[in-house]
VOGU-3710 file (C-alpha; in Angstrom, 3 decimals, decimal comma):
1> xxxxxxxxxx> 4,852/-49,307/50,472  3,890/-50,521/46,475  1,449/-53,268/45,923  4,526/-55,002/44,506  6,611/-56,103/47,015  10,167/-57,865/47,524  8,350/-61,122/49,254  5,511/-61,719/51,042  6,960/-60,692/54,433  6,781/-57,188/53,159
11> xxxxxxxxxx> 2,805/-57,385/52,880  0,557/-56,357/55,078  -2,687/-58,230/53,969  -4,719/-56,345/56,899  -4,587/-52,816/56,010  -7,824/-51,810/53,345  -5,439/-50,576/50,614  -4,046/-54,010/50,470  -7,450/-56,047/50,318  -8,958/-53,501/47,858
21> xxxxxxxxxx> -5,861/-54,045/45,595  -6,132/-57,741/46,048  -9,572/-58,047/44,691  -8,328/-55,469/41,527  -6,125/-57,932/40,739  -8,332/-60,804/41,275  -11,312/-59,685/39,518  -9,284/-58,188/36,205  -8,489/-61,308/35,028  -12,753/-62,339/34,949
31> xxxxxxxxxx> -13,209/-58,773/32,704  -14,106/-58,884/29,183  -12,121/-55,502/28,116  -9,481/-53,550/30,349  -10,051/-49,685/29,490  -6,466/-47,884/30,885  -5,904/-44,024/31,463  -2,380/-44,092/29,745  -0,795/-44,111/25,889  0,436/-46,976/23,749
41> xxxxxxxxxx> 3,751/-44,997/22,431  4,291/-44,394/26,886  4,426/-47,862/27,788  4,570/-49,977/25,187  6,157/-52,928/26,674  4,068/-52,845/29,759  0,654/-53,379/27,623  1,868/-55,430/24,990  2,778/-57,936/27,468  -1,318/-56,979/28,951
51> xxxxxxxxxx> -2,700/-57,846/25,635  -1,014/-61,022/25,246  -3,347/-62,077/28,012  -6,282/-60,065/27,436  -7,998/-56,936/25,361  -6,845/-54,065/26,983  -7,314/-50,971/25,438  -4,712/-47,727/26,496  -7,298/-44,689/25,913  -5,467/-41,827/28,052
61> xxxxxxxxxx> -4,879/-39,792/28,806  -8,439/-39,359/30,812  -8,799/-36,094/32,877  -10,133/-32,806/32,625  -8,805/-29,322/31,356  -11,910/-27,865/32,990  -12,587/-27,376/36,629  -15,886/-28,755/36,794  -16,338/-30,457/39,925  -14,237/-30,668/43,188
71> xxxxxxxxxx> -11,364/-33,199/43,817  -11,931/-33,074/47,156  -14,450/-32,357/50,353  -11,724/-29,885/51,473  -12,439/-26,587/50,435  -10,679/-25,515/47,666  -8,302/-22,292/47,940  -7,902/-19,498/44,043  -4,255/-18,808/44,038  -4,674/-16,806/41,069
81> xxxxxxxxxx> -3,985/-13,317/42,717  -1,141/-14,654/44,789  0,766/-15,527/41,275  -0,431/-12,582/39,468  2,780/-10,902/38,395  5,484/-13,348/39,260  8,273/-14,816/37,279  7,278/-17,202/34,145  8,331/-20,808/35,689  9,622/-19,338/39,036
91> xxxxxxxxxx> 6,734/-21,190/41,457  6,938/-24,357/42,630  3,358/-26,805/42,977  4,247/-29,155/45,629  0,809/-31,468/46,556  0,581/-34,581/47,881  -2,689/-35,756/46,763  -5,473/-36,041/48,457  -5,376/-39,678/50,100  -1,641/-40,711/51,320
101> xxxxxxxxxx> -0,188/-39,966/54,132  3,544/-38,957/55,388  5,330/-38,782/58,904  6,265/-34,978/60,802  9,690/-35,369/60,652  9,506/-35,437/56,506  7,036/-32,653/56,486  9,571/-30,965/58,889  12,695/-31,829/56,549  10,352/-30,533/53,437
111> xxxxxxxxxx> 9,599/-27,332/55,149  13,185/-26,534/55,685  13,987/-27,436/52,415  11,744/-25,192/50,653  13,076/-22,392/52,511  16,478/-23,392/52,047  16,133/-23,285/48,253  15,286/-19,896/48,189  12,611/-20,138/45,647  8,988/-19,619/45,823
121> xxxxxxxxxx> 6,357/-22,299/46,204  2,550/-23,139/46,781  2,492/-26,221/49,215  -1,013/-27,743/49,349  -1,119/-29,477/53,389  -4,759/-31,304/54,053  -5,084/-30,624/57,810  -5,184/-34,195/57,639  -1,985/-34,874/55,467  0,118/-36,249/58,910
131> xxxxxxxxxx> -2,858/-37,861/60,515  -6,141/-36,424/62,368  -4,234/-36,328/65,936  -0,957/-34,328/64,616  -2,393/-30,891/64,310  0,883/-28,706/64,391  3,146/-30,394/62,295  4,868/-27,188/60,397  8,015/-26,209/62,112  7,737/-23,396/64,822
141> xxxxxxxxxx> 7,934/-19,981/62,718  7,416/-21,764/59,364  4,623/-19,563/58,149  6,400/-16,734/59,165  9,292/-17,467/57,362  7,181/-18,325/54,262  5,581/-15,300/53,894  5,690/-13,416/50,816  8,014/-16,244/49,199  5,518/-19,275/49,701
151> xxxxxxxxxx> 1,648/-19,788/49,899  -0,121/-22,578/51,924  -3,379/-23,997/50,875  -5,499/-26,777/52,163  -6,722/-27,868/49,185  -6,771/-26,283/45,380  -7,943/-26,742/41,830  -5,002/-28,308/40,492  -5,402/-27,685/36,785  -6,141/-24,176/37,326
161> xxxxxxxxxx> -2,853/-23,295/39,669  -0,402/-25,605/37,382  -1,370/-24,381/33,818  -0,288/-20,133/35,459  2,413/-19,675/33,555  4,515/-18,460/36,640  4,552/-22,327/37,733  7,642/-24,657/36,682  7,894/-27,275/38,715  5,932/-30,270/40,220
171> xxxxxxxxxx> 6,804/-31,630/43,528  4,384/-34,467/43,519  4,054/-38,264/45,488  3,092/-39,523/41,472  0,060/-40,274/42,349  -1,120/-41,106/38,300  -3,382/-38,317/37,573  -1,002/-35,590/38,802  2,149/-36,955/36,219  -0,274/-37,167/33,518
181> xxxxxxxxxx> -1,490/-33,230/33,840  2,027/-32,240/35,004  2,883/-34,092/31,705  -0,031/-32,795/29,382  1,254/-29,263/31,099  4,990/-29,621/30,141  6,049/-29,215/34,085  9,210/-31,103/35,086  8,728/-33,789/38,158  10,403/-33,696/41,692
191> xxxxxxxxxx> 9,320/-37,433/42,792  8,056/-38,647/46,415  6,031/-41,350/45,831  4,068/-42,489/49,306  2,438/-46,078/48,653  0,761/-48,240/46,019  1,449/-47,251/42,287  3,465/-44,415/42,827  6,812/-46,271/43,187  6,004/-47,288/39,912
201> xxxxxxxxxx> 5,029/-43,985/38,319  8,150/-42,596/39,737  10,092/-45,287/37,831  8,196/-44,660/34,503  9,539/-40,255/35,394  12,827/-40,608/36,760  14,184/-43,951/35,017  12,268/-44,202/31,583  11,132/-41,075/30,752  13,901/-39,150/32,416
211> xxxxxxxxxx> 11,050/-36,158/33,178  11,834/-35,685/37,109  14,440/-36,424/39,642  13,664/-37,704/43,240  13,269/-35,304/45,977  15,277/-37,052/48,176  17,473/-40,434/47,218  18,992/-41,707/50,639  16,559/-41,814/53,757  16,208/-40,455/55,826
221> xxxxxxxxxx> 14,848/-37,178/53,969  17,270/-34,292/55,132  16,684/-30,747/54,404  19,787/-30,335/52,281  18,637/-32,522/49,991  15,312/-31,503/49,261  16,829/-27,895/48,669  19,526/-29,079/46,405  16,993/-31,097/44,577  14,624/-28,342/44,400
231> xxxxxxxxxx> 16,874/-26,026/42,930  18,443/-28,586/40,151  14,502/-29,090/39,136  13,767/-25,194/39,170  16,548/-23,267/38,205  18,246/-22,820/34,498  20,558/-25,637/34,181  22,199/-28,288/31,947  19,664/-30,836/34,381  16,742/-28,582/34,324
241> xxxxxxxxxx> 16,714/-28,153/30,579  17,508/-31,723/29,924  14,151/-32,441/31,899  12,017/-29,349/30,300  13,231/-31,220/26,655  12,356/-34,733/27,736  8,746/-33,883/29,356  8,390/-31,852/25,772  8,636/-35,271/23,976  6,587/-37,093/25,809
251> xxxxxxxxxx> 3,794/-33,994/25,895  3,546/-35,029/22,316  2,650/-38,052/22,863  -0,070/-37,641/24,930  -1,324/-34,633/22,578  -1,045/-36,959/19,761  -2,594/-39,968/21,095  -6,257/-37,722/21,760  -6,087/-36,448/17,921  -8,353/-37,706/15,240
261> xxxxxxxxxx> -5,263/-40,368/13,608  -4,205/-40,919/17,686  -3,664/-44,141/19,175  -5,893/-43,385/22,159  -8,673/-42,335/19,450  -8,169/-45,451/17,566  -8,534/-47,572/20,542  -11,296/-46,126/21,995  -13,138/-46,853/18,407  -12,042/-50,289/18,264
271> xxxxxxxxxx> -13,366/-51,290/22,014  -16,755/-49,632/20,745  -16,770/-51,745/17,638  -15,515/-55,082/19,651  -17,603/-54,607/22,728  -20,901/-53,676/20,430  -20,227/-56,941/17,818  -20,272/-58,723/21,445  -23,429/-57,260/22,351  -24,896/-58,503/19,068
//
């Protein structure tokens, strides 16, 4: 469920995620400078209509190329060997972060999809990724059925498996860092956005940018679906190279924006300048 909501029926103000959201919000609007992980030429309305209010400066895109330290307490898994050798853009990354949640019955419906498809995938599962007290959540003779064609991790280093060459496609919940790398990477998006800002992202992939397509666009998720929709992302197609064209286009713009002339650069610089003269 996104932090913005129909009416305030939708809200649940006791869960965590809402309260620590609420205070975001609330405390923003006391800060001197807003620093954001994204690009002026991205979302121009968006923080044009921030600025009116207060100095926000869009310095993104801010991640690394580099594995240098661990996303996450789960050990991490090297798929390098296991896409050694395999078709340029034939894989498919499908990770859903390491925080949100999602129900059997769509893992179930996502596991039948993939096979469906007939393509070949990593799929990154936290033991946790249902909930602590759902251990077996794969369908009975999944892994079996996977073998050879699909690889299942626990947790990887994203960068790393995304940027093989024999990966071409993201299936993602848009959590924000994974569309900008999947961006910064030129990978096309398959969108199943969970909670919080990733209804959002997704609308910024599928509607503005017209990068990805949603996994699924009628609930409940059904197998079909998710194959059909894997398969228009992956394979050769009018669709498929419409998407590879747009997420070329807005590559450039994050490449751009880091450059020496780049917007990113130049804002960076001028909260320096503003925030020292302050200081002064």
């Amino acid at each position: 469920m996104s932090y913005l909501q129909v009416s305030d029926k939708d809200i649940d103000t006791n869960t965590v995620v809402y309260r620590i959201l609420f205070k975001a919000f609330k405390d923003v609007k006391r800060a001197d400078f807003v620093l954001c992980n994204t690009v002026q030429e991205l979302e121009p309305g968006s923080l044009s209509a921030l600025q009116a209010k207060q100095p926000v400066y869009a310095i993104g895109p801010v991640f690394s190329t580099q594995a240098v330290v661990p996303t996450s307490l789960w050990a991490e898994s090297d798929c390098t060997e296991w896409l050694k050798g395999r078709p340029a853009g034939s894989v498919l990354y499908a990770s859903f972060g390491s925080y949100a949640h999602i129900g059997k019955n769509e893992i179930v419906e996502i596991a039948h999809g993939l096979l469906l498809s007939g393509l070949s995938f990593i799929w990154v599962l936290r033991p946790d990724i249902v909930g602590t007290d759902v251990p077996d959540y794969l369908p009975v003779g999944f892994v079996d059925q996977a073998q050879g064609r699909g690889l299942l991790v626990q947790w990887c280093c994203q960068m790393e498996v995304i940027s093989n060459r024999a990966v071409g496609g993201f299936l993602t919940h848009c959590g924000w860092n994974s569309v900008l790398e999947s961006v910064w990477l030129g990978l096309p998006l398959l969108c199943y956005p969970l909670l919080t800002d990733q209804f959002t992202n997704r609308k910024l992939v599928v509607d503005d940018w017209r990068i990805g397509i949603n996994l699924c666009d009628k609930k409940p998720i059904t197998r079909d679906q998710v194959s059909a929709n894997v398969r228009k992302l992956m394979i050769n197609g009018e669709s498929s190279c419409e998407l590879r064209n747009n997420v070329k286009k807005v590559k450039h713009h994050l490449k751009d924006a880091v450059t020496a002339v780049g917007s990113s650069e130049k804002n960076i610089k001028s909260f320096v300048e503003v925030s020292w003269l302050r200081v002064e």
